[in-house]
Residue frames as a rotation matrix with the C-alpha (Angstrom) as fourth column:
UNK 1
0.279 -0.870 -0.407 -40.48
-0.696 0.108 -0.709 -10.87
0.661 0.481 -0.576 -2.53
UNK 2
0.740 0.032 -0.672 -39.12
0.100 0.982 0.157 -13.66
0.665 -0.184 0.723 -1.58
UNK 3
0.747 -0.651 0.135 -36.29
-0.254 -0.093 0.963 -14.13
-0.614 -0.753 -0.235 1.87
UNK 4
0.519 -0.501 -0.693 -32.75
-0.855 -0.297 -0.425 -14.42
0.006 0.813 -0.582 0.03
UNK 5
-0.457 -0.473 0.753 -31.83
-0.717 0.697 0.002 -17.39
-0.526 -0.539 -0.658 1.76
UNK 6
0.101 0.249 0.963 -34.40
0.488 0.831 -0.266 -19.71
-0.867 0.497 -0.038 -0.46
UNK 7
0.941 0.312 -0.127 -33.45
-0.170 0.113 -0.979 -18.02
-0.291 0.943 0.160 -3.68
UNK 8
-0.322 -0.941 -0.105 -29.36
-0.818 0.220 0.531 -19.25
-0.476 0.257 -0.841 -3.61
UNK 9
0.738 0.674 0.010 -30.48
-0.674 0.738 0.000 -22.01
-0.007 -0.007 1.000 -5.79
UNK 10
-0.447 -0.892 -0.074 -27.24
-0.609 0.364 -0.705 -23.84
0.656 -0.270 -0.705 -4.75
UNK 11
-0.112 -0.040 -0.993 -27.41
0.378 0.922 -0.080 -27.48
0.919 -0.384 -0.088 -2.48
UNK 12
0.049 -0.075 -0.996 -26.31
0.998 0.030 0.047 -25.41
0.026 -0.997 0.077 0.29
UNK 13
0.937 0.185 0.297 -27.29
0.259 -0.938 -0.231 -21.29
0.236 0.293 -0.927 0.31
UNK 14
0.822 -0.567 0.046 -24.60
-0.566 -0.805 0.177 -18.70
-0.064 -0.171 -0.983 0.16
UNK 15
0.602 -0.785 -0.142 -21.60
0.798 0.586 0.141 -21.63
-0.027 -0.198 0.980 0.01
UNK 16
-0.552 -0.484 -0.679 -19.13
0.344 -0.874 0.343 -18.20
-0.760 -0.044 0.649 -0.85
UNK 17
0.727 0.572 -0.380 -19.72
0.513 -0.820 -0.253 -15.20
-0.456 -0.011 -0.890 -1.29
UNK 18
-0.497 -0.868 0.002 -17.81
0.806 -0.461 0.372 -12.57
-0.322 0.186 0.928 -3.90
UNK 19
0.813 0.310 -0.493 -18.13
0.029 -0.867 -0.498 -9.14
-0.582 0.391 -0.713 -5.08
UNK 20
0.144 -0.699 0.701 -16.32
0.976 -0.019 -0.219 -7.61
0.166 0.715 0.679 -7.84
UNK 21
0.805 -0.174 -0.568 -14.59
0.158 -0.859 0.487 -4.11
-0.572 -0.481 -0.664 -6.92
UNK 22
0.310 -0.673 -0.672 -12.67
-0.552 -0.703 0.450 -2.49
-0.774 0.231 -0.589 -9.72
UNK 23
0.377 -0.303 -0.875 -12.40
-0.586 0.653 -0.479 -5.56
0.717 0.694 0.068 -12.02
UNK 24
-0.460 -0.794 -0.398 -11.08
-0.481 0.599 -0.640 -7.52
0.747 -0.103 -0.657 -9.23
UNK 25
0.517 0.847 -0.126 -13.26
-0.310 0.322 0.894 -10.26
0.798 -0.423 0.429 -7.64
UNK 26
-0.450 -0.633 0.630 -13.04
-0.765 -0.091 -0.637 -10.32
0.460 -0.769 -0.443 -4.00
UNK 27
-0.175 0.716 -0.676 -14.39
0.571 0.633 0.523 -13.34
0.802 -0.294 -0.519 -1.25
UNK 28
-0.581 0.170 0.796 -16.39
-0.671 -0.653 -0.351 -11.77
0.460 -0.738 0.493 1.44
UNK 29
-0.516 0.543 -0.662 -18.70
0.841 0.467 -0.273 -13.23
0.161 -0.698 -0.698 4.68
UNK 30
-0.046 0.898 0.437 -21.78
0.481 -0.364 0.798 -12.06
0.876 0.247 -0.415 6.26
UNK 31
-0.875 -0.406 -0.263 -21.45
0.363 -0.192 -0.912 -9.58
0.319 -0.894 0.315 8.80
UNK 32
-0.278 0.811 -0.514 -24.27
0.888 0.013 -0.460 -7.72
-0.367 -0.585 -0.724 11.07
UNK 33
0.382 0.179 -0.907 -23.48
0.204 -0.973 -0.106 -4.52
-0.901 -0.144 -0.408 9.93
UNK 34
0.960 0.129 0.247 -22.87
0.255 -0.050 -0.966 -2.82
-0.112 0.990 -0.081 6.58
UNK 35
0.127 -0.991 -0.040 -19.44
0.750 0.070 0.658 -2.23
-0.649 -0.113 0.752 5.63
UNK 36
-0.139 -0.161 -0.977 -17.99
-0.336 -0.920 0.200 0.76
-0.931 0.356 0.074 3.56
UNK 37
-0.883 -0.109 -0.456 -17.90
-0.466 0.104 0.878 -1.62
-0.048 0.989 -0.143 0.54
UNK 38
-0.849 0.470 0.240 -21.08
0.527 0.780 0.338 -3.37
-0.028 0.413 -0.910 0.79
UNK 39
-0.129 0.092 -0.987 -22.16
0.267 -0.956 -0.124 -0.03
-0.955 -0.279 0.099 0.89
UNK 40
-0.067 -0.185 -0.981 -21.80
-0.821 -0.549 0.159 0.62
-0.567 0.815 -0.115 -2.45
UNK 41
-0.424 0.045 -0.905 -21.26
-0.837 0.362 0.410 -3.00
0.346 0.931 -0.116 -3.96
UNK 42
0.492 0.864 -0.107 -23.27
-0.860 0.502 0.093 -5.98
0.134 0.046 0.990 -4.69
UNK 43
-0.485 -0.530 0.696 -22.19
-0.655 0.747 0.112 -9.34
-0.579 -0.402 -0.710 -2.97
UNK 44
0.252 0.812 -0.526 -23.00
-0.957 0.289 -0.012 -12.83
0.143 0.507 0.850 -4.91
UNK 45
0.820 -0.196 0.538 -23.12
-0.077 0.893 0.444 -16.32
-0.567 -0.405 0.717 -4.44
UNK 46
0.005 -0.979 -0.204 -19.90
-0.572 -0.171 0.802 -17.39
-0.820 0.113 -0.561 -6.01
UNK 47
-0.834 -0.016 0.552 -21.47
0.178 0.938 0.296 -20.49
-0.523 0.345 -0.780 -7.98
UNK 48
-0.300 0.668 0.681 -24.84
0.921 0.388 0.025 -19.55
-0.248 0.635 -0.732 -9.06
UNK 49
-0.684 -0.462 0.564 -24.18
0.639 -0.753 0.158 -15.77
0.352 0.469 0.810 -9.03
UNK 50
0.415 0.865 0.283 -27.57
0.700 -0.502 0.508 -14.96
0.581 -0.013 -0.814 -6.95
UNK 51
0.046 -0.153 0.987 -27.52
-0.271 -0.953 -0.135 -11.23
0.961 -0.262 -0.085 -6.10
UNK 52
-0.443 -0.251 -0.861 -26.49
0.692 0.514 -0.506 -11.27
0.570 -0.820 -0.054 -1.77
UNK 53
-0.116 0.346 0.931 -28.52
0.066 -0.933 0.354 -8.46
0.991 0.103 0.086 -0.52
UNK 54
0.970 -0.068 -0.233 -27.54
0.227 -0.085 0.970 -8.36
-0.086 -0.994 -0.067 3.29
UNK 55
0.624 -0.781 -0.006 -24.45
-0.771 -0.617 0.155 -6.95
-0.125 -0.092 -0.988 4.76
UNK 56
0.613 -0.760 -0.213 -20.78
0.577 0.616 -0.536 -8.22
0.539 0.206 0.817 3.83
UNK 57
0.519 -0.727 -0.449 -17.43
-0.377 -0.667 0.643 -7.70
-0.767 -0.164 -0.620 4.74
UNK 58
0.474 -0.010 -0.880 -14.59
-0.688 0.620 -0.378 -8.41
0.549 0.785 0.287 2.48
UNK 59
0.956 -0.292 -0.041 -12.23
0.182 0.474 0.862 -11.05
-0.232 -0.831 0.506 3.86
UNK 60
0.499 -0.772 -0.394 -8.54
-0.508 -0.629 0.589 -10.24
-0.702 -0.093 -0.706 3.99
UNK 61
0.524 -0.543 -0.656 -6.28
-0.850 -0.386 -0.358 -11.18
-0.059 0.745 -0.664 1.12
UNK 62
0.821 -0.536 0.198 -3.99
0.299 0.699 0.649 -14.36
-0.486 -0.474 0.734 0.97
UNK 63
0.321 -0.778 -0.539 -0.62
-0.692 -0.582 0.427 -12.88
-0.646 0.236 -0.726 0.33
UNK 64
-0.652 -0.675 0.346 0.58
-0.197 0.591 0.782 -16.20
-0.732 0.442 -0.519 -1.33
UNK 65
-0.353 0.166 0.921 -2.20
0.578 0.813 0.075 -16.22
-0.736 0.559 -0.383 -3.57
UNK 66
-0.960 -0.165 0.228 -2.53
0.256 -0.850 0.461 -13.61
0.118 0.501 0.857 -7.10
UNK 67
-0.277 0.896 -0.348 -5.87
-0.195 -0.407 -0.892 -11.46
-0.941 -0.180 0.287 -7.19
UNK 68
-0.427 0.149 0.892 -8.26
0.667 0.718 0.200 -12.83
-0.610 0.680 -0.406 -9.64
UNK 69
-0.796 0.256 -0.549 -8.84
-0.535 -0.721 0.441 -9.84
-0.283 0.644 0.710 -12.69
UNK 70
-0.225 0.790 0.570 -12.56
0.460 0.602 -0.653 -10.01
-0.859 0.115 -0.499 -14.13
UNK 71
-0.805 -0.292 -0.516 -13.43
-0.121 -0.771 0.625 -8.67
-0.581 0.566 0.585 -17.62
């Protein structure tokens, strides 16, 4: 299997990361260590949708902006 870094098939790997948690799609960053949610869910590139298979966190929330509902 191939390193995940050459299969983003984005210009530039990984530009953002998201995950989807409950119908709602968070952005997350790469961290060293697993988090409770990347624990359980599946980070992806944001643009070309490849699976992220290394640890995330999410990032916190802007308050001024609504949460985006997937379906």
């Amino acid at each position: 299997m191939t390193d995940d870094q050459d299969t983003c098939l984005c210009p530039t790997p990984w530009p953002r990361l998201i995950t989807v948690i409950e119908q709602r799609e968070y952005t997350v960053t790469p961290t060293a260590d697993h988090s409770p949610a990347s624990a359980l869910y599946l980070a992806r590139c944001a643009l070309c949708r490849t699976p992220y298979n290394h640890p995330w966190k999410r990032i916190p929330a802007d308050p001024n902006q609504p949460p985006v509902v997937t379906r």
